[in-house]
C-alpha positions as CSV (number, residue, x, y, z in Angstrom):
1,X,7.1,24.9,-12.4
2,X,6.3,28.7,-12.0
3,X,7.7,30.2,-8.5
4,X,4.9,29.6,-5.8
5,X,3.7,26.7,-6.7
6,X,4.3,23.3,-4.7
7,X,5.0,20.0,-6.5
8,X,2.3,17.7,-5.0
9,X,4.1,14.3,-4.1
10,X,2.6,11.2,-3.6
11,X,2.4,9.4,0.2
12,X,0.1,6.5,0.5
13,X,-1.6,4.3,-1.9
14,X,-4.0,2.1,-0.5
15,X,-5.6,-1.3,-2.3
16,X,-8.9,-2.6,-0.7
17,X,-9.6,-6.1,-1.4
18,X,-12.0,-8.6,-0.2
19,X,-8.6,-9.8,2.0
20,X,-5.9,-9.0,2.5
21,X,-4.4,-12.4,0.6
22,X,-6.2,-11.5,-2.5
23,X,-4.7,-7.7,-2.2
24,X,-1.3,-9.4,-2.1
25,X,-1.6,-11.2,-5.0
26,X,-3.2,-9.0,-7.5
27,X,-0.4,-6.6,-6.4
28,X,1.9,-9.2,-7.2
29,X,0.0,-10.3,-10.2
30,X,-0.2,-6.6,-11.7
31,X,3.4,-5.8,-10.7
32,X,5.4,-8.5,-10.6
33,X,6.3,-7.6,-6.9
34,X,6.3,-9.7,-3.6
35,X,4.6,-7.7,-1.2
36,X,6.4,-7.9,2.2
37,X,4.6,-8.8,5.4
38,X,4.1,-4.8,7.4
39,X,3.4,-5.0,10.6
40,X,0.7,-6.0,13.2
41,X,-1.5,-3.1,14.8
42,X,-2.6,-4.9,18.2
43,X,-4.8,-2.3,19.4
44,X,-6.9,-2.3,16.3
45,X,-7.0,-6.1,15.3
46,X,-5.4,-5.3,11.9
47,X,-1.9,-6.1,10.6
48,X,-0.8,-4.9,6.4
49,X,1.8,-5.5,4.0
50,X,3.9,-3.0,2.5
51,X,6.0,-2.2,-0.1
């Protein structure tokens, strides 16, 4: 990589699904992956998994 230039890296990827069951399994499905439980965000209603 020439001098000056930053490597872009990847953070976040995000898969929207109907729910968040069916996100789980088509993540499993596609990766062969269990998708652990995240956590619970209380003060939005909203809870995720993560991997």
């Amino acid at each position: 990589m020439p001098a000056g230039q930053d490597m872009l890296t990847l953070d976040h990827l995000t898969v929207i699904a109907p729910t968040l069951v069916e996100g789980v399994a088509h993540v499993r499905s596609c990766l062969d992956l269990d998708v652990p439980f995240g956590q619970r965000h209380g003060y939005m209603g909203t809870y995720n998994h993560l991997l």
